[in-house]
C-alpha positions in Angstrom: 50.6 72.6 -11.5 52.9 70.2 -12.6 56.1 71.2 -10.3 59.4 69.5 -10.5 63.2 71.1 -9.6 65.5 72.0 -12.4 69.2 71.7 -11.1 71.5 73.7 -14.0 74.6 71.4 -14.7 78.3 72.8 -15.9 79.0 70.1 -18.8 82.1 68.9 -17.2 82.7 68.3 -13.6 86.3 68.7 -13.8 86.3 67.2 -9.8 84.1 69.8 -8.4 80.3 69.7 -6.7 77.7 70.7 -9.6 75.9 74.0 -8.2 72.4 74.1 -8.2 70.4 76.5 -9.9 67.2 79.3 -9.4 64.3 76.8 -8.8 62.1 76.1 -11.9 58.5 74.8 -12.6 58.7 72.3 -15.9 57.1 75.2 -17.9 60.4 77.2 -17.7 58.7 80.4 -15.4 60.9 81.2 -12.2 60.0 80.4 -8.8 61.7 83.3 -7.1 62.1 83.1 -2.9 59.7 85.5 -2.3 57.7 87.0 1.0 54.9 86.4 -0.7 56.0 82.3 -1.5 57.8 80.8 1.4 57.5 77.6 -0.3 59.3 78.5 -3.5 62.8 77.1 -2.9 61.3 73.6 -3.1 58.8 71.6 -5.7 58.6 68.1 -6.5 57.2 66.4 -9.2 56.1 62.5 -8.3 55.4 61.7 -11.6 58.1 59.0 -13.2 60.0 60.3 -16.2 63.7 60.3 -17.4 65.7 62.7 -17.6 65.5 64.9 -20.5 67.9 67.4 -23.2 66.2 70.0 -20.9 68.5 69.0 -17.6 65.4 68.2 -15.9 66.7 66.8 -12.6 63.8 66.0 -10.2 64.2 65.7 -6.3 63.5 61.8 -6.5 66.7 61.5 -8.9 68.3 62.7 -5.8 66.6 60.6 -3.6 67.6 57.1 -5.9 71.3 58.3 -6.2 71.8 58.5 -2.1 69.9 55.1 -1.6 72.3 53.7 -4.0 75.1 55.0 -2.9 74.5 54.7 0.8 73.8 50.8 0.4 76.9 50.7 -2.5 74.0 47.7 -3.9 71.4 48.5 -6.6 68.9 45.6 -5.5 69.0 46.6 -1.9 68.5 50.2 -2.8 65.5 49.3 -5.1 64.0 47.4 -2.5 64.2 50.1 -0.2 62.6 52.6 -2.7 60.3 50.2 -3.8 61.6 50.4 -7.6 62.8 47.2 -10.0 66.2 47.3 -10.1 66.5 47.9 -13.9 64.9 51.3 -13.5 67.1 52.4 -10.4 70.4 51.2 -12.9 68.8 53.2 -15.6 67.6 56.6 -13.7 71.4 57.0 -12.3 73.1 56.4 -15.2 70.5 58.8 -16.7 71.8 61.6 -13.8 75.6 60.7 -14.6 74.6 61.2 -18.0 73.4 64.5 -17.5 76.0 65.7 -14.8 79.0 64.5 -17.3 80.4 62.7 -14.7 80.6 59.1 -13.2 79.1 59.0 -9.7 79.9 55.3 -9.3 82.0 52.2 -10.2 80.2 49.2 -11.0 81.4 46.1 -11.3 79.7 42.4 -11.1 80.9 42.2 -7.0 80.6 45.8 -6.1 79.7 48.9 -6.4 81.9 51.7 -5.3 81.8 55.6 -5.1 83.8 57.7 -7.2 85.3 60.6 -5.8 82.8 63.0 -7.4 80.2 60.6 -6.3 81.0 61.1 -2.5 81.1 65.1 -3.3 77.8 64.9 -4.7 76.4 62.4 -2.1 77.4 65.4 0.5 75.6 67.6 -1.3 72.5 65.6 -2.8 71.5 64.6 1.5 72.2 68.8 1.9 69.7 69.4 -0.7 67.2 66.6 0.3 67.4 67.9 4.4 67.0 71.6 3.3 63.7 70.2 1.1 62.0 68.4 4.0 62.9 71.2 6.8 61.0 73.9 3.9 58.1 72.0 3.8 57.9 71.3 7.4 58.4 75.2 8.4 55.4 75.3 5.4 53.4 73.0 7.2 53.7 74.8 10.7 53.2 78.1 9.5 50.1 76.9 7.9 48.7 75.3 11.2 49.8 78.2 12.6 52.4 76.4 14.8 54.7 79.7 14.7 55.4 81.8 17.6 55.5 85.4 17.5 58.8 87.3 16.2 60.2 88.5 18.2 62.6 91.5 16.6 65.1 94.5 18.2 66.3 97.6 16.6 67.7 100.7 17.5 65.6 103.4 17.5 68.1 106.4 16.5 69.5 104.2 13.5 65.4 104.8 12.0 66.7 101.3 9.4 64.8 101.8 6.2 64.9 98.3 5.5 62.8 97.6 8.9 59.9 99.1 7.9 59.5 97.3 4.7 60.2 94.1 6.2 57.5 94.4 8.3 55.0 95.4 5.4 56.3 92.3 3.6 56.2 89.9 6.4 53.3 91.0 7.8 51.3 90.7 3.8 53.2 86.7 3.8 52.4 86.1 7.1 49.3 87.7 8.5 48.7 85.5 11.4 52.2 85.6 13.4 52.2 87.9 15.5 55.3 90.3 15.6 56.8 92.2 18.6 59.6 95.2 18.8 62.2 96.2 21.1 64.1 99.4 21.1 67.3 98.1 22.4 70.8 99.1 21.5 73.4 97.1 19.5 74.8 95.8 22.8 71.6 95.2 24.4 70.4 92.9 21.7 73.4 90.6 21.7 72.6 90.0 25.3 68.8 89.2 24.3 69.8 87.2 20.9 71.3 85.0 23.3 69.1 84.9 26.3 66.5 83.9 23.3 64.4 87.2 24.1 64.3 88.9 20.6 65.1 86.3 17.3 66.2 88.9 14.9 68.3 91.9 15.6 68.9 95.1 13.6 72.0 96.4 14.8 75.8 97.9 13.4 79.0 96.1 12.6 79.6 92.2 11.3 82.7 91.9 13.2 81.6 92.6 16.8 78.3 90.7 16.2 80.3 87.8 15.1 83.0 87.8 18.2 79.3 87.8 20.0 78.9 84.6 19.0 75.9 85.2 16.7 75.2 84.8 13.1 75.0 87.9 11.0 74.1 89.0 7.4 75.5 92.5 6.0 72.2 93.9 4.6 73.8 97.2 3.5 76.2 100.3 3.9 75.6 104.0 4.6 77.6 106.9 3.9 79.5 107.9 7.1 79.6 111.8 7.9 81.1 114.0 10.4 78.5 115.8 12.5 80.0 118.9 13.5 78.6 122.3 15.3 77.3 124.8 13.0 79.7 127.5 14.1 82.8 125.6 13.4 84.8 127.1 10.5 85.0 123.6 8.6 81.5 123.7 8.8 81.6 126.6 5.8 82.8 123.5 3.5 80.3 120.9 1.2 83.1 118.0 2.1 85.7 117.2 5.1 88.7 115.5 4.5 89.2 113.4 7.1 92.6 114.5 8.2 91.6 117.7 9.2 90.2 116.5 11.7 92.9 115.2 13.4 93.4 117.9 16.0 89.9 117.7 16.5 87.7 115.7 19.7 85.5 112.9 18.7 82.3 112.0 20.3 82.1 107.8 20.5 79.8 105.5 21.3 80.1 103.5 24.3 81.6 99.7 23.8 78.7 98.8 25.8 75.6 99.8 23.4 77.9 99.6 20.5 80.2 97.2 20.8 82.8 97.7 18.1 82.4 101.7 17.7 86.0 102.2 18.6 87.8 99.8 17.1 86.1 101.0 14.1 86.7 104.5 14.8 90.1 103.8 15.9 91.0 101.8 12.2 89.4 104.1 10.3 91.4 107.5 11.3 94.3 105.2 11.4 94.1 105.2 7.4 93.8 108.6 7.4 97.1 109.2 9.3 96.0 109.6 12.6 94.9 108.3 16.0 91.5 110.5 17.2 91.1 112.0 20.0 88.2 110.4 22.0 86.6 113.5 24.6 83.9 110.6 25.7 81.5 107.8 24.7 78.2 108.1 25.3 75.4 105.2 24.9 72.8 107.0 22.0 73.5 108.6 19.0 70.6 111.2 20.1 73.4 112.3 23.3 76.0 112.1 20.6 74.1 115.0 18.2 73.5 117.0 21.3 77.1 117.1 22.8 78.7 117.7 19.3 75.5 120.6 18.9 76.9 121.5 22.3 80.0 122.2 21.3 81.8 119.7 22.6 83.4 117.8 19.8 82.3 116.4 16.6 81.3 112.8 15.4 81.3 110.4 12.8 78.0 108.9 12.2 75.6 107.0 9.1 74.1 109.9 7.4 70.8 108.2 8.1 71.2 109.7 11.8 70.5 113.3 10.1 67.3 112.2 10.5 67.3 112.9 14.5 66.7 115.9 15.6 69.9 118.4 15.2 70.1 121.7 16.3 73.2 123.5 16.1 74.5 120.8 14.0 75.5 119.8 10.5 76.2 117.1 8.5 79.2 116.9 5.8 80.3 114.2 3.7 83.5 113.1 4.2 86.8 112.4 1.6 88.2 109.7 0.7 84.4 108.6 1.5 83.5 106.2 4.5 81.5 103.2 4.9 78.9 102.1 8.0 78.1 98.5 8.0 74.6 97.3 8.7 73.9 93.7 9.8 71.0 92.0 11.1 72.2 89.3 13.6 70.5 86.5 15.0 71.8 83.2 17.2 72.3 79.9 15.2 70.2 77.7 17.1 66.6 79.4 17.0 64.5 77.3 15.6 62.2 79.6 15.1 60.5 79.3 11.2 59.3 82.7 11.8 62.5 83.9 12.0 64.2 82.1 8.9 61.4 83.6 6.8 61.8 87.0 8.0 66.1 86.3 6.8 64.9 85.6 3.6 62.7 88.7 3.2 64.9 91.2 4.5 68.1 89.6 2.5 65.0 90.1 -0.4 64.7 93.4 0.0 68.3 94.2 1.3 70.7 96.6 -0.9 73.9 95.5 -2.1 76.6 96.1 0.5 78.8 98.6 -1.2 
């Protein structure tokens, strides 16, 4: 197939970087980043053409604009490429053409950069670095250079994206092996760090980011108040969350989910109160038995009504509440495993409402 990389242009620059568009093939059908096609943010055509009314712009126009820039001389740059130096003058006039911008100043003693020119160099070497590191994590998965993934989740939380993730990883990647961990949101900052798990399934953005990791919101859930069944707000379809004020809360503990409270804490605060914390326990399986105990009540992801409840039940709650979910993971694995396995659940991901 005759590949090449279509970068969509705004007409005018107007001093800003051009943003680069969904890949391309020359035939117009879209390379989506896929499980199934790791290698689909990046095709190259080697062929030599100009540019075209179709705002064909090829990796190698890239390529020519950087060595021309970096050594501010057209003959020295087409040495280094191994071009004549008419056809380097002609393909980046051809990309300035196209962009609607002037990259550089030429005159008979120098060429200089124009100040779009030095934005777009920053982002032309971006563009060319992200190229060669896709192939490369290509290449290695391919000589099955990978190790395994290593991946932790919370157990009680049963994620619905996990499952899928694995299905679609598994049917991209069938010979990296892949390991779980039950651990809890605390648990797995510690081992994102320690380099024991690569990718982590765990709560809120803002405590996994004060953990010093990198995170990605993947989606929300409906928070509702867990309650014993024999509770007279129990009799109604929705709480509103003031009435609860008077009411004692079951947490979680700060050390298996680090930012529980604070969230807890913010959240009744909207409502027009502070809550009124009985204890903090470390699962939300010993939360759902204390509040079916009788001891207090809860706010939890509705996806925990999945875990066994007797004694308990669920309500919605008004105004409604949010739970964040985030997959986390530290910023200097290397491992391509783990990069692929990003792009796959951020595939598959919901919108975060």
């Amino acid at each position: 197939m005759n590949n090449s990389i279509r970068l969509t242009t705004r007409p005018s620059f107007n001093g800003s970087t051009p943003r680069l568009a969904q890949n391309h093939c020359t035939n117009g059908s879209a390379l989506p980043v896929s499980a199934a096609n790791p290698a689909s943010r990046f095709c190259d055509d080697l062929a030599f053409k100009p540019l075209t009314a179709h705002r064909l712009i090829e990796l190698r126009h890239l390529r020519y604009f950087v060595a021309t820039a970096e050594a501010l001389n057209f003959t020295r740059a087409a040495e280094k490429l191994h071009l004549s130096q008419p056809a380097l003058t002609r393909q980046v006039k051809d990309l300035e053409s196209e962009l609607g911008v002037r990259l550089l100043d030429r005159t008979k003693q120098r060429v200089n950069l124009t100040i779009e020119g030095r934005a777009f160099l920053a982002d032309a070497k971006r563009v060319l670095a992200l190229s060669e590191e896709i192939v490369e994590s290509v290449r290695q998965l391919s000589r099955k250079e990978v190790s395994a993934l290593n991946v932790g989740y919370v157990a009680d939380f049963l994620y619905d994206l996990l499952p899928a993730t694995l299905t679609s990883f598994q049917e991209a990647f069938p010979t990296v092996p892949v390991n779980l961990f039950d651990m809890s949101c605390g648990t797995q900052f510690l081992a994102l760090r320690d380099g024991k798990i690569d990718l982590g399934f765990v709560g809120l953005g803002e405590a996994v980011e004060e953990a010093g990791l990198r995170f990605r919101s993947i989606t929300s859930y409906n928070t509702v108040v867990a309650m014993p069944k024999q509770m007279p707000l129990a009799r109604r379809r929705t709480i509103n969350l003031k009435d609860l004020e008077s009411m004692f809360f079951i947490g979680m503990s700060e050390v298996s989910y680090p930012g529980y409270r604070r969230w807890l804490t913010e959240t009744c605060r909207r409502a027009g109160f502070a809550p009124r914390v009985l204890e903090d326990l470390e699962t939300q399986r010993r939360i759902i038995q204390s509040v079916g105990a009788g001891l207090g009540l809860a706010l939890v992801p509705d996806q925990v009504k999945k875990v066994p409840h007797d004694n308990v039940v669920f309500r919605p709650l008004a105004p409604k509440v949010m739970t964040e979910s985030c997959i986390a993971w530290k910023a200097d694995n290397p491992s391509v495993a783990m990069r692929a396995c990003i792009d796959i659940v951020e595939e598959l991901a919901k919108p975060v409402l």
